[in-house]
PyMOL Python script that loads the backbone (N, CA, C, O; Angstrom):
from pymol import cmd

cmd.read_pdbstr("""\
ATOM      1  N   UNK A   1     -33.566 -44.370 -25.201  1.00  0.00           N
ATOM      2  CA  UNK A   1     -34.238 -43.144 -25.572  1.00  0.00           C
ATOM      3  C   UNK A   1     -34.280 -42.142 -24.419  1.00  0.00           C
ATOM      4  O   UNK A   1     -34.278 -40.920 -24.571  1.00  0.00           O
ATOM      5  N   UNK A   2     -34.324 -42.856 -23.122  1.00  0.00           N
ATOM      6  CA  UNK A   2     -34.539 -41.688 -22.233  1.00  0.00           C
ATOM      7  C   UNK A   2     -33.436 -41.396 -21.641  1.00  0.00           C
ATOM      8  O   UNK A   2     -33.464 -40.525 -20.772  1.00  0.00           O
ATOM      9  N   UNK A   3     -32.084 -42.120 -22.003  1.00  0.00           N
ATOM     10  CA  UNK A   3     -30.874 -41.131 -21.719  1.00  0.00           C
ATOM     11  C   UNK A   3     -30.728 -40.424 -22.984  1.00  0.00           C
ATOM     12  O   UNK A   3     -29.906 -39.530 -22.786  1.00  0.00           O
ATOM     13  N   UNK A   4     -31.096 -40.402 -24.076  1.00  0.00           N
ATOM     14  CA  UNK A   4     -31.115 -39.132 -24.863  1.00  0.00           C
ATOM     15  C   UNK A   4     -31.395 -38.166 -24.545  1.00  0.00           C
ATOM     16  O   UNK A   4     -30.481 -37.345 -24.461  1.00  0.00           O
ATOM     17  N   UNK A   5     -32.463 -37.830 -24.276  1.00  0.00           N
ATOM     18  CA  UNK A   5     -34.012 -37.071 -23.836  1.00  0.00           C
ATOM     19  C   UNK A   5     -32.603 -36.575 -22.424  1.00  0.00           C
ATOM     20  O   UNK A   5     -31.705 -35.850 -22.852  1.00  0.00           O
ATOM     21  N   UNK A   6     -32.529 -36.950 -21.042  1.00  0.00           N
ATOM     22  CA  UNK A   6     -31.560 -36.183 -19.974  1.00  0.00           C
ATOM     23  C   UNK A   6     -30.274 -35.916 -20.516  1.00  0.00           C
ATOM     24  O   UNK A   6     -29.593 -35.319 -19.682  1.00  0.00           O
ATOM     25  N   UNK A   7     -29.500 -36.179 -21.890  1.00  0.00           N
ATOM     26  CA  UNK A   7     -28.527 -35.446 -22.116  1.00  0.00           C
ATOM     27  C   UNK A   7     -29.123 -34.132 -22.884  1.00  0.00           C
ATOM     28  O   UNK A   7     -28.740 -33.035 -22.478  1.00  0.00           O
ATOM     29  N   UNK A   8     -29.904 -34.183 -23.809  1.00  0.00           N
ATOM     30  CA  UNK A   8     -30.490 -32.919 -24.677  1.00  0.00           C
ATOM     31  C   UNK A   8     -31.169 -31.919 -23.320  1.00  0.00           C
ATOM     32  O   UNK A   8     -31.180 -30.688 -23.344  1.00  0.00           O
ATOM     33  N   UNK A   9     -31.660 -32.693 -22.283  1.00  0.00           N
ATOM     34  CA  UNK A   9     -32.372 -31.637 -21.583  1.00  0.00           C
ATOM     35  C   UNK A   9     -30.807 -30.862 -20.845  1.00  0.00           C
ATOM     36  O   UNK A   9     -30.526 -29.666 -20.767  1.00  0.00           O
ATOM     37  N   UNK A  10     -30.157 -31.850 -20.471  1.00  0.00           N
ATOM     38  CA  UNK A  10     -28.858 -31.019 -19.819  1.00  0.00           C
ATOM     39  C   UNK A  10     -28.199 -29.813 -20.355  1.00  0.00           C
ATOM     40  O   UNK A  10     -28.032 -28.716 -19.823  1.00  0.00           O
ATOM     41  N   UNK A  11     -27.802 -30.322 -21.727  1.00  0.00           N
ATOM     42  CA  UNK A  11     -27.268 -29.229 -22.566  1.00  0.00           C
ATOM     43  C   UNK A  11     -28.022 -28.343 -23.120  1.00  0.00           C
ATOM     44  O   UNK A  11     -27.373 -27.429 -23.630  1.00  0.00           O
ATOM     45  N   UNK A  12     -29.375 -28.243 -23.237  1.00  0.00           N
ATOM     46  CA  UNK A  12     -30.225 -27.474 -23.201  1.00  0.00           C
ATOM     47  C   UNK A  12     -30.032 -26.354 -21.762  1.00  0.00           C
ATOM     48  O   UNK A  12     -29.998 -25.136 -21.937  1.00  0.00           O
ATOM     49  N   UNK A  13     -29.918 -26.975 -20.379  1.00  0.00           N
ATOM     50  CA  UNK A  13     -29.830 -26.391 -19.345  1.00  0.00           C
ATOM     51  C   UNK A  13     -28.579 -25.533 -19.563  1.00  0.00           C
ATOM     52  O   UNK A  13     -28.499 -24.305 -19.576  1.00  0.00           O
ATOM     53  N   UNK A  14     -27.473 -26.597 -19.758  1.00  0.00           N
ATOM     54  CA  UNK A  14     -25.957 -25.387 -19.771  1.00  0.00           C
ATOM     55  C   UNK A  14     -26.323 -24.699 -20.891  1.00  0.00           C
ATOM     56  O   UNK A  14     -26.144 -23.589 -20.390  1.00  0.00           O
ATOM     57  N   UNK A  15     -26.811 -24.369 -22.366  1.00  0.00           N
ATOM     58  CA  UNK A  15     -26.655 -23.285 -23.166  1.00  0.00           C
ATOM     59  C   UNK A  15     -27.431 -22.032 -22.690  1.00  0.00           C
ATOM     60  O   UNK A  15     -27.127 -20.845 -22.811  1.00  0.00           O
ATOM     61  N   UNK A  16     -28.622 -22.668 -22.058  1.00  0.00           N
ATOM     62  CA  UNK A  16     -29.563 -21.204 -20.944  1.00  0.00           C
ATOM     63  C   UNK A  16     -28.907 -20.495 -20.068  1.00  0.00           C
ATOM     64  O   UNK A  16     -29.114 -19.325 -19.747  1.00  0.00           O
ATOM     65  N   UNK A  17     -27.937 -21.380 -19.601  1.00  0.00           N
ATOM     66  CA  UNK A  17     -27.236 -20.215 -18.231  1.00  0.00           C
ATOM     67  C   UNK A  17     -25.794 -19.806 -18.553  1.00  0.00           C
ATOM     68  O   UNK A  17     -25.087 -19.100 -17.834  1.00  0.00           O
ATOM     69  N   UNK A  18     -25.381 -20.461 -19.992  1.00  0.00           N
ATOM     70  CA  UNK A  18     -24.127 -19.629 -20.571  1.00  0.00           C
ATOM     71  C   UNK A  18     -24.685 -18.643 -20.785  1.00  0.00           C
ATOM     72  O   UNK A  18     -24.334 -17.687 -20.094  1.00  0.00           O
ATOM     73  N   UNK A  19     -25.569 -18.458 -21.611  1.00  0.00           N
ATOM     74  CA  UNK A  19     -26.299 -17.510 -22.662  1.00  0.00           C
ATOM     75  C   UNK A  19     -26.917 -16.145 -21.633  1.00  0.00           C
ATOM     76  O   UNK A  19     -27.020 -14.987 -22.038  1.00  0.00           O
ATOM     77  N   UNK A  20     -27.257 -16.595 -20.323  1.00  0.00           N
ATOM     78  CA  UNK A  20     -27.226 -15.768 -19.022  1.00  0.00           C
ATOM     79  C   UNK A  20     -26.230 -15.289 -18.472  1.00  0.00           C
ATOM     80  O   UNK A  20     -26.253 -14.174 -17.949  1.00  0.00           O
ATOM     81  N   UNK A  21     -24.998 -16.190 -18.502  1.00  0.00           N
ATOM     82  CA  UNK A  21     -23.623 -14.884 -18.106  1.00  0.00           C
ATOM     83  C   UNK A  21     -23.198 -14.387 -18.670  1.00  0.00           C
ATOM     84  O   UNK A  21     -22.514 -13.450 -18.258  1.00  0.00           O
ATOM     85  N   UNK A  22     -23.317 -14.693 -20.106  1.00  0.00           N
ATOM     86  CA  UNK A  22     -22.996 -13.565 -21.101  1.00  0.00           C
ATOM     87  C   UNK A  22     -23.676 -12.230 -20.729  1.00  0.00           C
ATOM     88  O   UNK A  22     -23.064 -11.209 -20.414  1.00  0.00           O
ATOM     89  N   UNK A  23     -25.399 -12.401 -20.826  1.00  0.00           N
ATOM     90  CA  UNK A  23     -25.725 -11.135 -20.802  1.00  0.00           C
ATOM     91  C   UNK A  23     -25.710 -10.248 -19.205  1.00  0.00           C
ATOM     92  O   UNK A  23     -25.980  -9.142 -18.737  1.00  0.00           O
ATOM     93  N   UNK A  24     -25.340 -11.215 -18.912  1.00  0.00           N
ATOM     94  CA  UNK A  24     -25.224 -10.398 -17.351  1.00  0.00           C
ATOM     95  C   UNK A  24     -23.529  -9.401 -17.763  1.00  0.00           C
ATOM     96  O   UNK A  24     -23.335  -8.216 -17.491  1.00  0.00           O
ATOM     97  N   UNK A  25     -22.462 -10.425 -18.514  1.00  0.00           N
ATOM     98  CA  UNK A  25     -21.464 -10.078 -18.816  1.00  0.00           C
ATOM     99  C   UNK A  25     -21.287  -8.740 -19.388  1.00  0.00           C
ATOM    100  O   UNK A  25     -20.418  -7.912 -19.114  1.00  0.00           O
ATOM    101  N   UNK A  26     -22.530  -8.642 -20.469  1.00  0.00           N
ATOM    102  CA  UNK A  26     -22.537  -7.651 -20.969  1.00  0.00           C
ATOM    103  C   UNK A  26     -23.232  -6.075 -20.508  1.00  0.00           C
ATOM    104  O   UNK A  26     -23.109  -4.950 -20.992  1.00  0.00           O
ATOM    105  N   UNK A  27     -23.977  -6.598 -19.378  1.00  0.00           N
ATOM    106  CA  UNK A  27     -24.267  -5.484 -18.674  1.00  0.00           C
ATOM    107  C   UNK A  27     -23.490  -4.768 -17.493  1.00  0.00           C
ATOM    108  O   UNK A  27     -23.624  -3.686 -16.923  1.00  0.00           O
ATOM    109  N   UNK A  28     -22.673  -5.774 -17.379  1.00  0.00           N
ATOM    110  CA  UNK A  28     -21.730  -5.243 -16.369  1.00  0.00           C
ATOM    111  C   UNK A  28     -20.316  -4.301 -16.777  1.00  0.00           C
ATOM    112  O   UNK A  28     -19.608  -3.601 -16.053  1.00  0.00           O
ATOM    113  N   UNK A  29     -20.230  -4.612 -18.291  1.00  0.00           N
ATOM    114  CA  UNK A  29     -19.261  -3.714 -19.161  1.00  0.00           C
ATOM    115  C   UNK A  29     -19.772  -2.395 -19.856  1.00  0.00           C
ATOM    116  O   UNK A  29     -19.443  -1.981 -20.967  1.00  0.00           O
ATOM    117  N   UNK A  30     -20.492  -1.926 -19.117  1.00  0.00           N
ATOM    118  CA  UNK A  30     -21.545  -1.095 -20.035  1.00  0.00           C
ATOM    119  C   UNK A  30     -21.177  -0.032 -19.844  1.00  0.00           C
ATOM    120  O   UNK A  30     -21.777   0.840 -20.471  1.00  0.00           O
ATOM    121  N   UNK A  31     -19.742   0.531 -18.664  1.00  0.00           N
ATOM    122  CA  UNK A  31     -18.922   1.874 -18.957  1.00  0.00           C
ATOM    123  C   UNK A  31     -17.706   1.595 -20.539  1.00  0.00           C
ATOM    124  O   UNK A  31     -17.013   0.759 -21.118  1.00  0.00           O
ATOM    125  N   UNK A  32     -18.295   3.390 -20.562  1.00  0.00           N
ATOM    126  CA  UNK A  32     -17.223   3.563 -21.987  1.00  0.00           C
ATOM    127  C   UNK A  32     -15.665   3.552 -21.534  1.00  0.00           C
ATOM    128  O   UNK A  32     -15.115   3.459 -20.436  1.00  0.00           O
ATOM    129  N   UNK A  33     -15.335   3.649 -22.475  1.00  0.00           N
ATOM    130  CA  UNK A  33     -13.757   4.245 -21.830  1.00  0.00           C
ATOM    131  C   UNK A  33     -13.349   5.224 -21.636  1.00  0.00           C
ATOM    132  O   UNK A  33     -12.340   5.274 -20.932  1.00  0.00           O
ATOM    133  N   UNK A  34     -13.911   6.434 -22.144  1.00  0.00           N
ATOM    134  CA  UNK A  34     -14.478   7.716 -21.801  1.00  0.00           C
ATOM    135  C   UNK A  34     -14.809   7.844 -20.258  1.00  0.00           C
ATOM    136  O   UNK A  34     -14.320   8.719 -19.543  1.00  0.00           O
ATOM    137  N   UNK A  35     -15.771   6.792 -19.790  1.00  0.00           N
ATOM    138  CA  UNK A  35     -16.485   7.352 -18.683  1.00  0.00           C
ATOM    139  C   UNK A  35     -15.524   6.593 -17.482  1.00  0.00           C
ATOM    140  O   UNK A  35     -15.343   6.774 -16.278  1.00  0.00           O
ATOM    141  N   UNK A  36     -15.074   5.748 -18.396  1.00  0.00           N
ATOM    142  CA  UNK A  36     -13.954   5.027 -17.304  1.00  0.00           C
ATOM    143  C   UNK A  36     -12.743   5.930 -16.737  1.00  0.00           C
ATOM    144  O   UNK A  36     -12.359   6.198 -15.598  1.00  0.00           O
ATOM    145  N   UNK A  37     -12.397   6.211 -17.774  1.00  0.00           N
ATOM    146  CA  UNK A  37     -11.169   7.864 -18.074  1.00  0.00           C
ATOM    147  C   UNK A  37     -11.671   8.761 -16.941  1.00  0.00           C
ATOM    148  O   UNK A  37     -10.931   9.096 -16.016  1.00  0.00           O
ATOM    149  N   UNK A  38     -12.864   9.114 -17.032  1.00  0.00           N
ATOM    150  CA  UNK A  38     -13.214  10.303 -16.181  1.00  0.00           C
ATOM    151  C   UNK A  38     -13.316  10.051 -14.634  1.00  0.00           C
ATOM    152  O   UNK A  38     -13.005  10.675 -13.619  1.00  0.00           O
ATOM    153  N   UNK A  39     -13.836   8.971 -14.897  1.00  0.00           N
ATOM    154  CA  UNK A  39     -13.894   8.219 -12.818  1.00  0.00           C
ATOM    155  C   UNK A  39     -12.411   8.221 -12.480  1.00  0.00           C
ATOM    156  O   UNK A  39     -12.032   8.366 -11.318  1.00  0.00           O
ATOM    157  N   UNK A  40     -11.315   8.009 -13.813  1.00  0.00           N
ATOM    158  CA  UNK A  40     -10.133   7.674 -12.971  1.00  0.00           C
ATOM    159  C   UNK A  40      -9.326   8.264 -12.542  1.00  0.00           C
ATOM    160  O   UNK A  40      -8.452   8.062 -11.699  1.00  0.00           O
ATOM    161  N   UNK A  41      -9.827   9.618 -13.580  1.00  0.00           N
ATOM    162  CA  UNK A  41      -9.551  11.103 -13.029  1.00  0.00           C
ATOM    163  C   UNK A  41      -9.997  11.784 -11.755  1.00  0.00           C
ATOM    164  O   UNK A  41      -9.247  12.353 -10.962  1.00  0.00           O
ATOM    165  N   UNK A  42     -11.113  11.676 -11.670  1.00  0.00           N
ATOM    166  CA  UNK A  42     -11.915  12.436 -10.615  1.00  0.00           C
ATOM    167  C   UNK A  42     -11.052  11.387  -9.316  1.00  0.00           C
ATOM    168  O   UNK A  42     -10.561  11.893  -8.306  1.00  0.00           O
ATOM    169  N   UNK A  43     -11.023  10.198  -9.553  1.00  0.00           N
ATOM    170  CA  UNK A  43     -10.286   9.332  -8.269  1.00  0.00           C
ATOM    171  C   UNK A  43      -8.419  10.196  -8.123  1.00  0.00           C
ATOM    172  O   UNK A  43      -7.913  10.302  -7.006  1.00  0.00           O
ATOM    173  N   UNK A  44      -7.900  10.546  -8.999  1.00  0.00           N
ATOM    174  CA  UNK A  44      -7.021  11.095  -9.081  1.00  0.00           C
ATOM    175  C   UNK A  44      -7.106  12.253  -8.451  1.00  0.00           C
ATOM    176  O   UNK A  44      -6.250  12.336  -7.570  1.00  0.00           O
ATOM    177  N   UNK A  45      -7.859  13.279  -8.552  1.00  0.00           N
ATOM    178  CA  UNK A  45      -7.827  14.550  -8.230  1.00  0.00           C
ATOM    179  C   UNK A  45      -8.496  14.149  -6.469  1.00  0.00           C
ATOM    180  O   UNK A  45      -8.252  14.919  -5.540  1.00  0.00           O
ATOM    181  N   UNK A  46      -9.028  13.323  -6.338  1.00  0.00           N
ATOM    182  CA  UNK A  46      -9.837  13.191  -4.940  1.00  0.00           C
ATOM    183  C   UNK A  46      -8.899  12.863  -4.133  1.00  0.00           C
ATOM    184  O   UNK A  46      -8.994  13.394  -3.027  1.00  0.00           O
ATOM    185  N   UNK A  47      -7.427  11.710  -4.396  1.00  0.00           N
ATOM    186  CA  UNK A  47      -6.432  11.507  -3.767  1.00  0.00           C
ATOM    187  C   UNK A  47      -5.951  12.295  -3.551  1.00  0.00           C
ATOM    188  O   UNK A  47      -5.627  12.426  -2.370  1.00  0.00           O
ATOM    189  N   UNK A  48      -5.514  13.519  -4.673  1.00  0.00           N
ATOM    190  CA  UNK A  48      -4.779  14.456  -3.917  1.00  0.00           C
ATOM    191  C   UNK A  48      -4.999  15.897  -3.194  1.00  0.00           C
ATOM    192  O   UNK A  48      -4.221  16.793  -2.868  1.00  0.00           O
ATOM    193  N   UNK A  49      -6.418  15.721  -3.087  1.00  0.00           N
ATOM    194  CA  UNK A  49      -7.385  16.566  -1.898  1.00  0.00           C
ATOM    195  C   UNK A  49      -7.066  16.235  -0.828  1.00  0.00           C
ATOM    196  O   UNK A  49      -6.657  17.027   0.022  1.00  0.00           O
ATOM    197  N   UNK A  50      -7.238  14.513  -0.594  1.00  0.00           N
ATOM    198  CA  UNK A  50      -6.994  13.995   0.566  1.00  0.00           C
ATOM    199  C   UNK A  50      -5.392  14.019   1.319  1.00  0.00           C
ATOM    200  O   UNK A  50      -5.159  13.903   2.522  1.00  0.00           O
ATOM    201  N   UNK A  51      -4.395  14.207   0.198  1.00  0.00           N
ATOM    202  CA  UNK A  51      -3.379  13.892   0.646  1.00  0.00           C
ATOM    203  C   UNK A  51      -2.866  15.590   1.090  1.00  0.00           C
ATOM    204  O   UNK A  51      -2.124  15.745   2.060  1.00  0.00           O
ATOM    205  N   UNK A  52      -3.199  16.407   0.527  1.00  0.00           N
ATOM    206  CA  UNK A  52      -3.177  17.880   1.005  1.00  0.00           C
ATOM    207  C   UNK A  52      -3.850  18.035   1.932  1.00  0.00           C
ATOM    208  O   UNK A  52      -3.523  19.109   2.438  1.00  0.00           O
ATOM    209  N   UNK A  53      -4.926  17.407   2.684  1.00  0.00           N
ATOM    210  CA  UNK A  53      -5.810  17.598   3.851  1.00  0.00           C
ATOM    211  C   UNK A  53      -6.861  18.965   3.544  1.00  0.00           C
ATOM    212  O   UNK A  53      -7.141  19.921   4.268  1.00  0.00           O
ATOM    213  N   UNK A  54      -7.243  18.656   2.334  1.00  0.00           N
ATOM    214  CA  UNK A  54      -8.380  19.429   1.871  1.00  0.00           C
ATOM    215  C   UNK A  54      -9.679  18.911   2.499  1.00  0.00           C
ATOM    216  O   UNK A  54     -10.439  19.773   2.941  1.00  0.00           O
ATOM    217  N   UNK A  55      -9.940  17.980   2.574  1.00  0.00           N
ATOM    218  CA  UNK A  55     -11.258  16.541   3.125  1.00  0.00           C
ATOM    219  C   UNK A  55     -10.685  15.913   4.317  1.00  0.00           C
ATOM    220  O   UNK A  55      -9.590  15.825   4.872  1.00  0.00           O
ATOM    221  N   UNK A  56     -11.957  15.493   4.483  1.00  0.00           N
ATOM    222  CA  UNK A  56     -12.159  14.477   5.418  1.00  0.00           C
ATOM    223  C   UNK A  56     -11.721  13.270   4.844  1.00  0.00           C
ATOM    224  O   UNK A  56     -11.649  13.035   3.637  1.00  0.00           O
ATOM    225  N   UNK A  57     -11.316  12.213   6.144  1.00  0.00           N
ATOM    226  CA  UNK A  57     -11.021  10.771   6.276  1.00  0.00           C
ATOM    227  C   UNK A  57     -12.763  10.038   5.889  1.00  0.00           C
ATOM    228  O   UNK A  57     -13.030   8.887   5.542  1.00  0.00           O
ATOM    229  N   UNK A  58     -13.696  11.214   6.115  1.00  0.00           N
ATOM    230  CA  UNK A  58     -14.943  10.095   5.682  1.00  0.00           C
ATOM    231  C   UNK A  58     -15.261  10.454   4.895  1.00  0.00           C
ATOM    232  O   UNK A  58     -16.053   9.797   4.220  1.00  0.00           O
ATOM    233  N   UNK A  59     -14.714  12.105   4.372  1.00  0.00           N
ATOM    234  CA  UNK A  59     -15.842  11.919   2.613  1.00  0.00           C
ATOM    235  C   UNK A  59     -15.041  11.725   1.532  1.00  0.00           C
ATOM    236  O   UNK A  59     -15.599  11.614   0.440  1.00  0.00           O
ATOM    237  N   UNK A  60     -13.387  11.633   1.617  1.00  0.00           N
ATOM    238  CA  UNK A  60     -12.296  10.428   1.407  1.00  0.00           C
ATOM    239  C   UNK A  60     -12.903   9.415   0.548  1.00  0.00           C
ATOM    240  O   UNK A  60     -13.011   9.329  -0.676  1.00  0.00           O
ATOM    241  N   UNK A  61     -13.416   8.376   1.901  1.00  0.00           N
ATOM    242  CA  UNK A  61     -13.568   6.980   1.875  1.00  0.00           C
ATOM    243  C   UNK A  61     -15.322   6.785   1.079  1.00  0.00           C
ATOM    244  O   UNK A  61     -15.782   5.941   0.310  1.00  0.00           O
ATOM    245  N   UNK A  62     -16.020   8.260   1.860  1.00  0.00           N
ATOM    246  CA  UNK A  62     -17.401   7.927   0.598  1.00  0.00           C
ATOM    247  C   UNK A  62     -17.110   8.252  -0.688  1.00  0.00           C
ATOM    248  O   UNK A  62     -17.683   7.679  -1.615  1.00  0.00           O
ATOM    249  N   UNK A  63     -16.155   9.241  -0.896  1.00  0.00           N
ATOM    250  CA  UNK A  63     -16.237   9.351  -2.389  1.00  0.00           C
ATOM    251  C   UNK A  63     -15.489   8.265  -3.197  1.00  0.00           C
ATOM    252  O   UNK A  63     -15.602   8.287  -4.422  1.00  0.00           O
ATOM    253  N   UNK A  64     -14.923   7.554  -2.752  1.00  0.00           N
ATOM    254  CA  UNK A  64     -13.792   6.478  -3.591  1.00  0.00           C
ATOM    255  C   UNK A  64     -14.847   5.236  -3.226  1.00  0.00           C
ATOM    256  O   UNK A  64     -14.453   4.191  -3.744  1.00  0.00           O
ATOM    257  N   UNK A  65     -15.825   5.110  -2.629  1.00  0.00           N
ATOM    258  CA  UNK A  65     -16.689   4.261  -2.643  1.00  0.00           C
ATOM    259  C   UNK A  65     -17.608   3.941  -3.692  1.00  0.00           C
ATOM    260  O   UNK A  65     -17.999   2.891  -4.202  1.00  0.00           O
ATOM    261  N   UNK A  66     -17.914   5.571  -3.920  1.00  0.00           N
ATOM    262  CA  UNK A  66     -19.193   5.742  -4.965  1.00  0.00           C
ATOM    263  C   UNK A  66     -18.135   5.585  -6.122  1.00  0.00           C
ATOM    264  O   UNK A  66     -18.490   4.786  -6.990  1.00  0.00           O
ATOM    265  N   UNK A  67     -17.051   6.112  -6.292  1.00  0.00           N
ATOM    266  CA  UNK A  67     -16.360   5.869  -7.656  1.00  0.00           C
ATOM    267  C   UNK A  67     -15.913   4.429  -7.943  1.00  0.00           C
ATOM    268  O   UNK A  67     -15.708   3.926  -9.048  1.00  0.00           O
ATOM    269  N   UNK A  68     -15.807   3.890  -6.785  1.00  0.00           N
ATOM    270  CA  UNK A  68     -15.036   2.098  -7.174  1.00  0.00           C
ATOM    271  C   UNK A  68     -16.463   1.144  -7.800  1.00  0.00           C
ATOM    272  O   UNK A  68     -16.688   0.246  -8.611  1.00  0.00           O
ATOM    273  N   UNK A  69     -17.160   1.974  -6.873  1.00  0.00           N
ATOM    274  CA  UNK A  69     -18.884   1.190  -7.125  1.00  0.00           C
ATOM    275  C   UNK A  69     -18.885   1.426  -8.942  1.00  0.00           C
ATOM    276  O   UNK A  69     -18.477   0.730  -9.873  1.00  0.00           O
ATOM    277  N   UNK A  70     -19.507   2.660  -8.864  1.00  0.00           N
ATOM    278  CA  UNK A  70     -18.991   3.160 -10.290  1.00  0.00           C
ATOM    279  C   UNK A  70     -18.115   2.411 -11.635  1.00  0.00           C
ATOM    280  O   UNK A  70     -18.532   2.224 -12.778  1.00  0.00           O
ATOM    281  N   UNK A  71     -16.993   2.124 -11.150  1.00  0.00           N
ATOM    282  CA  UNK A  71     -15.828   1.432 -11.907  1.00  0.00           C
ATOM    283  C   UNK A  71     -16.191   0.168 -11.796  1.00  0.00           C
ATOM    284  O   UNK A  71     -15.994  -0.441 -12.848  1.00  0.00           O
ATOM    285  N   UNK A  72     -16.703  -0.564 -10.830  1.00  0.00           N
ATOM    286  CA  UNK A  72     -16.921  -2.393 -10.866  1.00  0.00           C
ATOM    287  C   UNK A  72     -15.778  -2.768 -10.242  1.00  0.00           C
ATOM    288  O   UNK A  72     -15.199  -3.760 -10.686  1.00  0.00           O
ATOM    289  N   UNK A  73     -15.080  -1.879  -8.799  1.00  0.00           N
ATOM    290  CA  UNK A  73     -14.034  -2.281  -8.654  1.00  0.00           C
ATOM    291  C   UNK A  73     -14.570  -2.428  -6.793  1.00  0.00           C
ATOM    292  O   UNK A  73     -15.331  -1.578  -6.332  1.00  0.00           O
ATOM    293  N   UNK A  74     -14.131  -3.405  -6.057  1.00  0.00           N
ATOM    294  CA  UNK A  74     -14.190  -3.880  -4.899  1.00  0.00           C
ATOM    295  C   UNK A  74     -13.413  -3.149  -4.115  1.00  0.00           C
ATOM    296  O   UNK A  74     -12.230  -3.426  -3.919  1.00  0.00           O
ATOM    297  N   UNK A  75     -14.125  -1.967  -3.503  1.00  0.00           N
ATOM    298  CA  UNK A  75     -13.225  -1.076  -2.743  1.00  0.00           C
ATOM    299  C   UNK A  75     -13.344  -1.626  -1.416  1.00  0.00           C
ATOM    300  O   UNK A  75     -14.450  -1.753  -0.889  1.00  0.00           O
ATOM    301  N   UNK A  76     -11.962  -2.055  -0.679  1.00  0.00           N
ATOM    302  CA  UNK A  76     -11.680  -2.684   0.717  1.00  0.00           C
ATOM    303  C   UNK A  76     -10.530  -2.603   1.093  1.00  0.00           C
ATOM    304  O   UNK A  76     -10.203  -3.069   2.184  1.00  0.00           O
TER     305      UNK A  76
END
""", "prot")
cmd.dss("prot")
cmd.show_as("cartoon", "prot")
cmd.util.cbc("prot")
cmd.orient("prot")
């Protein structure tokens, strides 16, 4: 009986913390594709500021920061 009881409590444990990366999952997808479109634009038009030497090397690197942040993308 009481290895019943530690398998039900186990799988009880894994359906709580699936059921937690889901919703973490789902908060982390929470740009449209719309808004995705538009960051990937504005990253577009910011490259080629930079590459004309319109900007700086640091507001460059802050603005593609705040946009990667933005996107869920690991800017390094």
């Amino acid at each position: 009986m009481a290895k019943r009881a530690r398998e039900r409590a186990r799988q009880a444990k894994q359906k709580a913390k699936q059921e937690k990366r889901e919703a973490a999952t789902d908060n982390d997808t929470a740009l449209s594709a719309d808004q995705e479109t538009a960051l990937m634009e504005e990253f577009a038009q910011l490259s080629a500021r930079f590459e004309a030497k319109t900007i700086s090397l640091d507001d460059f690197t802050a603005e593609r920061e705040r946009i990667f942040t933005e996107l869920g993308i690991e800017a390094g």
